[in-house]
Every structure is written in structure tokens, then in C-alpha cells.
C-alpha positions in Angstrom: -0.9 -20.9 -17.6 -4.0 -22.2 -15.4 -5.6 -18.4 -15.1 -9.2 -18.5 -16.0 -11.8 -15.4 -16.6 -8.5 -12.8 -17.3 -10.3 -10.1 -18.3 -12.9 -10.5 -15.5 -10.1 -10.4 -12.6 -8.5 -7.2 -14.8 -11.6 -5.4 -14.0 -12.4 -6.4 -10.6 -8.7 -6.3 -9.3 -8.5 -2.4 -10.8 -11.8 -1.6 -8.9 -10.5 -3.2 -5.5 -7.4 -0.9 -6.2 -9.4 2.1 -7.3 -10.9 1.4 -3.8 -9.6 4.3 -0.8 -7.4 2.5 1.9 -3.8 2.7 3.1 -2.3 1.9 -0.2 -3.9 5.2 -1.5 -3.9 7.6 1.7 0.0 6.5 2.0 0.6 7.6 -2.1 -1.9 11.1 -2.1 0.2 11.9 1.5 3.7 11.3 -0.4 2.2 13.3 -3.7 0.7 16.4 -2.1 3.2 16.7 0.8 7.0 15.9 -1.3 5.5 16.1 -5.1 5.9 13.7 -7.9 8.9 12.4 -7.1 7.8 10.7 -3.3 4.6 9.5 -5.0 6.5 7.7 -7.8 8.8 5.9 -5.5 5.9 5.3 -2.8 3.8 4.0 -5.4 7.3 1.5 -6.6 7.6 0.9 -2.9 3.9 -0.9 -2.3 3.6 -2.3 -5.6 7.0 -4.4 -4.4 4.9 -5.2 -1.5 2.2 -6.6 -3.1 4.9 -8.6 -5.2 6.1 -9.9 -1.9 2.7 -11.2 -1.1 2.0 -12.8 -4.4 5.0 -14.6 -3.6 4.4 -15.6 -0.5 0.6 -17.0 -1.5 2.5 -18.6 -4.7 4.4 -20.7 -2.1 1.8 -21.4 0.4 3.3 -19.2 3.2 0.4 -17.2 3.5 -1.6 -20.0 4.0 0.7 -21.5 7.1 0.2 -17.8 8.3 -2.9 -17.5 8.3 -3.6 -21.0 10.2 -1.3 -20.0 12.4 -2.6 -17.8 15.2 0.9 -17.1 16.4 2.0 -15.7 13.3 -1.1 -14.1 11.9 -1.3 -11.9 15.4 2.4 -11.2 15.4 2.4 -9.7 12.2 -0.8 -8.1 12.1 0.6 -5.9 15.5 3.9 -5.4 13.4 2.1 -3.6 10.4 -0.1 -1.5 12.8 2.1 -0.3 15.4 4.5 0.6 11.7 1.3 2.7 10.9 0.4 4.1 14.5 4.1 5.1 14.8 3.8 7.1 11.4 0.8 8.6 12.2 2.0 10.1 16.2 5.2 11.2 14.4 3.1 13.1 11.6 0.7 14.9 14.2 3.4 15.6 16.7 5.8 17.3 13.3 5.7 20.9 13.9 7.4 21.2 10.5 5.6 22.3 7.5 3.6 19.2 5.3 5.6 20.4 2.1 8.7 19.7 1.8 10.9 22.4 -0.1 14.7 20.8 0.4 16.0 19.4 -2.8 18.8 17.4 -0.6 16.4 16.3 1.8 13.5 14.9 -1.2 15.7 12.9 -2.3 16.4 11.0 1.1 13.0 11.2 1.9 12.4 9.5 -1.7 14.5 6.8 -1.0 12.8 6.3 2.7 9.1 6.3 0.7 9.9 3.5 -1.0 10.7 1.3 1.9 7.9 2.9 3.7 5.9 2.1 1.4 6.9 -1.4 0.8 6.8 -2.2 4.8 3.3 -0.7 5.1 1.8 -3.0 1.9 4.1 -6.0 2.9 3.6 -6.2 6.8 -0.5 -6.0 6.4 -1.7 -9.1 6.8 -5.3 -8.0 5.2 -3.9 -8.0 1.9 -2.8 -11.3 2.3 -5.9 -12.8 3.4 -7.7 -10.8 0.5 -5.2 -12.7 -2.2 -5.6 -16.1 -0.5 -9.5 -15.2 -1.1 -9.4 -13.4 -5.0 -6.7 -15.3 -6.5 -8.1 -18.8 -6.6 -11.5 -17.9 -8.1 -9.4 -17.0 -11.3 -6.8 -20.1 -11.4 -7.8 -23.9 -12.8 -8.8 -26.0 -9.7 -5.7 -28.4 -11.5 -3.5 -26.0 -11.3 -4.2 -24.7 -7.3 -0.6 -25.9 -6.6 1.1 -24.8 -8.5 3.0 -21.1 -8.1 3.0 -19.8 -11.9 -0.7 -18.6 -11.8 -0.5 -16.9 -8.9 2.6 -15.5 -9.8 1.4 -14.1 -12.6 -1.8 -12.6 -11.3 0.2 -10.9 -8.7 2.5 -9.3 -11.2 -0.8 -8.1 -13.3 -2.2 -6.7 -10.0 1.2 -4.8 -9.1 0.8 -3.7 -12.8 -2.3 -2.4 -12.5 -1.5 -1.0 -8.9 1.8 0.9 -10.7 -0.6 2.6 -13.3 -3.3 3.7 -11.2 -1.1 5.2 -8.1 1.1 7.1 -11.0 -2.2 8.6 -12.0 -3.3 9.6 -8.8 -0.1 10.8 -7.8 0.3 13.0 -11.3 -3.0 14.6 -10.1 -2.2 15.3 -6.1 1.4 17.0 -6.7 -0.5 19.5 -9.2 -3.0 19.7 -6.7 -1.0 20.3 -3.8 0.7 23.5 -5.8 -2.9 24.9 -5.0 -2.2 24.1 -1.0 0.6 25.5 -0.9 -0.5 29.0 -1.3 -2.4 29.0 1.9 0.4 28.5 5.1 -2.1 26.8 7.6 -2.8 24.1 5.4 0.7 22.6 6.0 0.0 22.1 9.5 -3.7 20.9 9.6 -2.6 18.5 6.6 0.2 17.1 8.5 -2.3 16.4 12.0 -5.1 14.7 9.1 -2.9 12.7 7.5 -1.2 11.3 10.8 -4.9 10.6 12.4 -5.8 8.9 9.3 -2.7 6.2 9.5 -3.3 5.7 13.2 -6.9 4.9 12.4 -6.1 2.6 9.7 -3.4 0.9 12.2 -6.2 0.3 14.4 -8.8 -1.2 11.9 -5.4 -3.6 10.8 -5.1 -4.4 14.4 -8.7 -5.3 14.5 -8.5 -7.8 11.7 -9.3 -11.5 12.5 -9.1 -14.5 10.1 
């Protein structure tokens, strides 16, 4: 199918995963916040994402974006304003960080997914970082055409699905533990907002 060294990009793509960034701040935050159920679909929602970028390298957009200064910029402010916005309305919410409304988990659930999905999909990072990994692993014959990196996407959403459902099994049985003290609530809801208004920044920072 062109894909060279499987095993190799197996490993390396489930340590880059493994690695903390917004992918993984955005899933512990659903998990310990909303519980198992906002994790799961926040996890669905950026795997989708990354399907969307494999996609979109398979077909050579995210080449033409990244040549194109226009598009690269426009974009890149997109996905961090998305993440700045989250962050002011997280340390500006008064409310508590857990959520306790059956009716109103299963909105947010619905909302976690696309979150999730526009915060993966609208970060142009992850783009450049396929455009970079992917190749080393397909045949040089087969750099045009879309069914390796099609399929090394799908593995990497795979592995992405698995690793995100383990951390979020872990941080709603962790946040049971949070939930006893009141004030953590609050001081987890300002941490988590100033951690997604820093990593809007550092995406609004990126250059090709």
C-alpha cells in the first residue's frame, strides 16, 4: 500500500500523541470537569479532526496551505482566537468546573465533540507536523498518491482514540477525588482557561 517502516511510525506516532498539548489538556478538562461521557465524545471529536487533516494532506491541500501565506495566517488566527475565546469564557465562568445536570451533560457532550473537532481541525501545527512525519514512512513512488496517507492517518486517529479513552478512564475517577474539596471547582475552571489562552498564543506564534 506504499507505507514503509509500520511498526516504526506505530511507535513514534503513539509517543508524539502520548506527548502533553491541546489535544490532551482539551480531553483531561472534558474528563475531570463533565466525567466519562465529555471525554469520550471529546476524544471522538479530535480524532475526526485529525481525520480531516489526513485528508486534506492525502489531497495536497495542506500543501497549497502551507505555501500560501494568506491561508496559512488566516487559519492559524482562526484556531487561536477558537482557543483564546475558550479560555476568557472558562476564567470569567463563575459556575462550578463539575458539571452535575444530567440534561445539561448531554448537550454539553454533543458541543465536546465539535469542540473538540474545531480545536484539532482548525490548528494548522498539526498540519505542518503530518506534511513533515507522514512522508518519511510512504515509498518515494507512491508520494502522490492519497491511499498511504490515508491510511496512516486512520492508524494515527486509531491510536489517538485508544490513548485519549485511557486518559480520560483515569481523569473522571480522578476528578471524584476533586470533587470533595468545593474550591477546586473554581481554581480548576481559571487553570484550565489560562492554559487554552496560552496554547492559542503559542498556535498564533507558529510560522512555516
Amino acid at each position: 500500500m506504499g507505507i514503509e517502516n509500520l511498526m516504526t511510525f506505530i511507535v513514534t506516532a503513539l509517543f508524539f500523541i502520548m506527548t502533553p498539548g491541546i489535544d490532551t489538556v482539551f480531553v483531561l478538562n472534558k474528563s475531570i470537569g463533565q466525567g466519562r461521557k465529555s471525554g469520550v465524545y471529546a476524544t471522538l471529536g479530535i480524532n475526526t479532526g485529525v481525520l480531516v487533516h489526513a485528508f486534506f494532506a492525502a489531497l495536497g491541500f495542506s500543501v497549497l496551505i502551507v505555501k500560501s501565506t494568506f491561508a496559512f495566517t488566516l487559519i492559524k488566527f482562526l484556531g487561536a482566537g477558537y482557543l483564546i475565546y475558550l479560555g476568557f469564557l472558562k476564567v470569567k465562568n463563575r459556575e462550578e468546573f463539575f458539571s452535575a445536570d444530567n440534561k445539561q451533560l448531554n448537550n454539553n457532550s454533543k458541543n465536546d465533540f465539535w469542540t473538540g473537532f474545531l480545536t484539532n481541525a482548525s490548528n494548522p501545527k498539526v498540519a505542518l507536523f503530518f506534511l513533515a512525519f507522514f512522508p518519511q514512512f510512504i515509498n518515494v513512488n507512491q508520494m502522490n498518491n492519497p491511499i498511504p496517507f490515508l491510511l496512516l492517518g486512520t492508524i494515527y486517529a486509531l491510536i489517538g482514540i485508544v490513548w485519549f479513552l485511557i486518559l480520560t478512564l483515569f481523569a473522571s475517577v480522578f476528578s471524584q477525588k476533586l470533587k470533595s474539596n468545593p474550591k477546586s471547582g473554581r481554581w480548576l475552571n481559571k487553570l484550565s482557561g489560562l492554559v487554552f489562552i496560552v496554547m492559542g498564543i503559542k498556535i498564533a506564534l507558529t510560522k512555516i
